[in-house]
N, C-alpha and C positions, 0 to 999 in steps of 0.2 A: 150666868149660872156656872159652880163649882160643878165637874159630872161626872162621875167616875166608870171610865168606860171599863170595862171587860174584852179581850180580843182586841187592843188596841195595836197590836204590831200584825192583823191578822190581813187577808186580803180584802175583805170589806170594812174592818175595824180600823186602820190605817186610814182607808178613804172617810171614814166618819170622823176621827180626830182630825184629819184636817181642817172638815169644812165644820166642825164645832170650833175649833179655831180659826178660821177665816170670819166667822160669824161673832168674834166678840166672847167666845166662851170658854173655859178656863178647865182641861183636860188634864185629869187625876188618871194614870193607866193603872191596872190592875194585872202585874204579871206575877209568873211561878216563881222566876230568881230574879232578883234586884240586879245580878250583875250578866244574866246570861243573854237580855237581848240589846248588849249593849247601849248606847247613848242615845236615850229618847228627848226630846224638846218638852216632855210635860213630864210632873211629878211623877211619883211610881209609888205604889203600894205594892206589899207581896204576901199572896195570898193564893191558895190553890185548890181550885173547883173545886177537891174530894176533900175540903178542911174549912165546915161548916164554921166552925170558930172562927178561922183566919179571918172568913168573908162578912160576917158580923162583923167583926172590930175592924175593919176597911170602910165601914160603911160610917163614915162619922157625922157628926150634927152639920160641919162646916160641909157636908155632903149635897147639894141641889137634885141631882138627879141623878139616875145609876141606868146605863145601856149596858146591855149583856149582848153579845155578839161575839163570844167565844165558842167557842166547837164542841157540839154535846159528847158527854161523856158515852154514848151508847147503854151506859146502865139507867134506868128510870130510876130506882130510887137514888144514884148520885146525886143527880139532875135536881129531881125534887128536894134533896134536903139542899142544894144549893141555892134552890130559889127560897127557899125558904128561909136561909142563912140570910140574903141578900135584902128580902123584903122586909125582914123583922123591923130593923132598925126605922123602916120608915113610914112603919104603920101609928094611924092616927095623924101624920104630918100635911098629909096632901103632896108628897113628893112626889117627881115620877121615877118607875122601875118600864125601862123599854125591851122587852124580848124578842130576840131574833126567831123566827120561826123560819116557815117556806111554802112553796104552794103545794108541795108532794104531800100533802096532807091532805088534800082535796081529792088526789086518785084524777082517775081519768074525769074529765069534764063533760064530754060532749061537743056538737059544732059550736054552740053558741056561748060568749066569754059569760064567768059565772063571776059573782060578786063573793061581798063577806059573809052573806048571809048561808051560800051554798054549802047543802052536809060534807062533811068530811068523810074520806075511805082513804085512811091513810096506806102511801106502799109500806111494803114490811121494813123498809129502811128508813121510815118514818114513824115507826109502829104506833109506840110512845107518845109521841110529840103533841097530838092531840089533848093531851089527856096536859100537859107540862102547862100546853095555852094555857086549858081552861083553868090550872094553879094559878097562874099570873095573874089572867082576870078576876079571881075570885078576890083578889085583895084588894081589889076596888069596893070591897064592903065596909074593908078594914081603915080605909082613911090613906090607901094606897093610890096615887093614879098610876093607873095599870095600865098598859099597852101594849098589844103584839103585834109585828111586823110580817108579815107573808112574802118575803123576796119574790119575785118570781128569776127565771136565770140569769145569772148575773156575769155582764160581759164588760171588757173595758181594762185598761192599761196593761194585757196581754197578758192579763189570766182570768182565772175563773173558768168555770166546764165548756164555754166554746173555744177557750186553748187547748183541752183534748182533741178536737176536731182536728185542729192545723197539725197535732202532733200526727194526728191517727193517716191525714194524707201525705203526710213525709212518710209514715213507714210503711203504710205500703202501696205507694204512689199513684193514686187516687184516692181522693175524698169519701171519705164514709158513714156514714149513718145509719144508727139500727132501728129495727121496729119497722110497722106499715109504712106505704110510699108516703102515703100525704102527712107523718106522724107532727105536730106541731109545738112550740115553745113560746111559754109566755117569757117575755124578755124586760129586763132591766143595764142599765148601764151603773156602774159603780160610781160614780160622782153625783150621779139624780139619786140613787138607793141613800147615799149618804146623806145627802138633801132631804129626803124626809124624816131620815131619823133626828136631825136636827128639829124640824118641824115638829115632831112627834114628843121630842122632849120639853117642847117649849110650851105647846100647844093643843095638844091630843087630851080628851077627855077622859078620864077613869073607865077604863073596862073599855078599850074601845078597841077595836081591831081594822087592820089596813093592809090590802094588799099591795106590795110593792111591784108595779107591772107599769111598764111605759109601752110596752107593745104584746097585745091580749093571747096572739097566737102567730108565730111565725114559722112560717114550714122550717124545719130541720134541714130538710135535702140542698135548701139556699144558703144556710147556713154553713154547712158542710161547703159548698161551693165556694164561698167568700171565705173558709177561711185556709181552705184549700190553695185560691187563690193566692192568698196572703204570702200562703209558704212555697210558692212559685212551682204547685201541682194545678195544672190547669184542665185537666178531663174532668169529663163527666162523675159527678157523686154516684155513687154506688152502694146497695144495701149491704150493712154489713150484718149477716145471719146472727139471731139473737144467742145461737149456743158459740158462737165465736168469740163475739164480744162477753159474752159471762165467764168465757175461761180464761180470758184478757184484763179484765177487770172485777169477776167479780160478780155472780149471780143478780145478785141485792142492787148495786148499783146499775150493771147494763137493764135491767129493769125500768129503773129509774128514769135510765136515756131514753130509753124506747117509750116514754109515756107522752100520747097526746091530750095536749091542755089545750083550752082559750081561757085566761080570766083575766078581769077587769081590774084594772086600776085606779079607773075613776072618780071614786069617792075622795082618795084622796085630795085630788086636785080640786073638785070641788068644795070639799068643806077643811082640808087646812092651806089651798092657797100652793099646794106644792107642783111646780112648774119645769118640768123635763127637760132638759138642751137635748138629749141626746136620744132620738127617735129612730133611729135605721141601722140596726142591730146586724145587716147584713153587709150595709157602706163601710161602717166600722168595720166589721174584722176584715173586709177583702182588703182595705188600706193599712193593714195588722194592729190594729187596735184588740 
């Protein structure tokens, strides 16, 4: 398949052009300047989120499939008139359109992992997003296969939000974590994440939604611990008071951190076959992954 990724120099976008190319598949990037993210291995189109036009005419016949995995604009109708830029071209085709979504759309969970079917209470720094999904899947009416993706947090080649941790115990030396003691994270590794988006383009049904989670709920405070470790801070994790971390990062996001999840990954593996290497999200970062 020709696919024209979106976010393809990004931290999870990167990891999907990969393994779309290690899999036989032939990777179209979609960037802003042709010449500002220097020398890429796959073709480049240029085009930009807020230029409904550009991304129409990016979208061409010789096009198989189109992954979005770029970083929401924060404005909702940007967002929407991009996906709508995006899908046009591939309506009535049967092509797929795969969107990156997250599990902060789901809000707090409960003790037990919740599936795709769980309502949504998005945080406010998800506000939107909800509403973006159900855009995507509704063009599975249109002759679109539509798909949304739910990452859960994503860890692996020393970034993504559990590299805030290791940062947070070098500065101030002990490991940190905010929100309740037992607060919990559903976890993903960035080379399995990228693994079913490949899945999901090849094989995902119209209108169909998937959480991206290899492990349902993992305390925070171990997390913190291992990646503490990593960064050669070895005491004990320690709460970090939620108006500390909001004047450090950011109301909206320590929010965000502070939220405990469990959700399920399962369907995936079950019904497209997508098979995790990387399950101990806590092995990983103490080894500084």
């Amino acid at each position: 398949m020709k696919i024209l990724l979106i976010g393809a120099t990004g931290y999870i976008g990167s990891a999907i052009a990969e393994n779309l190319t290690r899999t036989g598949h032939e990777v179209v990037a979609l960037v802003r300047d042709a010449a500002g993210k220097g020398e890429l291995p796959y073709e480049k189109r240029v085009a930009d989120l807020t230029d409904p036009a550009a991304l129409g005419a990016a979208v061409t016949a010789d096009i198989d499939a189109v992954i979005h995995a770029g970083v929401p604009s924060g404005d909702q109708a940007v967002d929407a008139a991009a996906i709508d830029a995006l899908t046009a071209p591939l309506r009535g085709t049967d092509r797929a359109f795969v969107y990156t979504s997250g599990v902060w759309v789901l809000g707090a969970t409960g003790v037990e992992p919740v599936g795709e079917d769980a309502p949504v209470n998005p945080l406010p720094i998800v506000g939107y997003r909800p509403e973006i999904e159900q855009q995507v899947l509704a063009t599975a009416t249109d002759g679109v296969r539509a798909v949304v993706i739910r990452p859960g947090i994503v860890f692996g080649r020393g970034g993504g939000i559990p590299a805030l941790l290791g940062n947070l115990a070098r500065e101030h030396g002990e490991p940190k974590y905010t929100g309740a003691e037992g607060v919990r994270w559903p976890m993903v590794q960035v080379d399995d994440l990228a693994e079913l988006f490949t899945l999901a383009a090849e094989r995902a049904e119209a209108g169909s939604l998937w959480h991206g989670v290899t492990q349902a709920a993992v305390p925070v405070r171990e997390l913190a611990g291992a990646a503490g470790r990593a960064a050669g801070v070895v005491t004990a994790p320690a709460l970090w008071p939620l108006e500390e971390a909001a004047a450090a990062v950011g109301a909206l996001f320590a929010d965000a951190l502070a939220l405990d999840q469990a959700v399920s990954g399962q369907a995936a593996r079950d019904r497209l076959g997508w098979k995790p290497r990387h399950e101990d999200a806590v092995s990983e970062l103490a080894n500084g992954s």
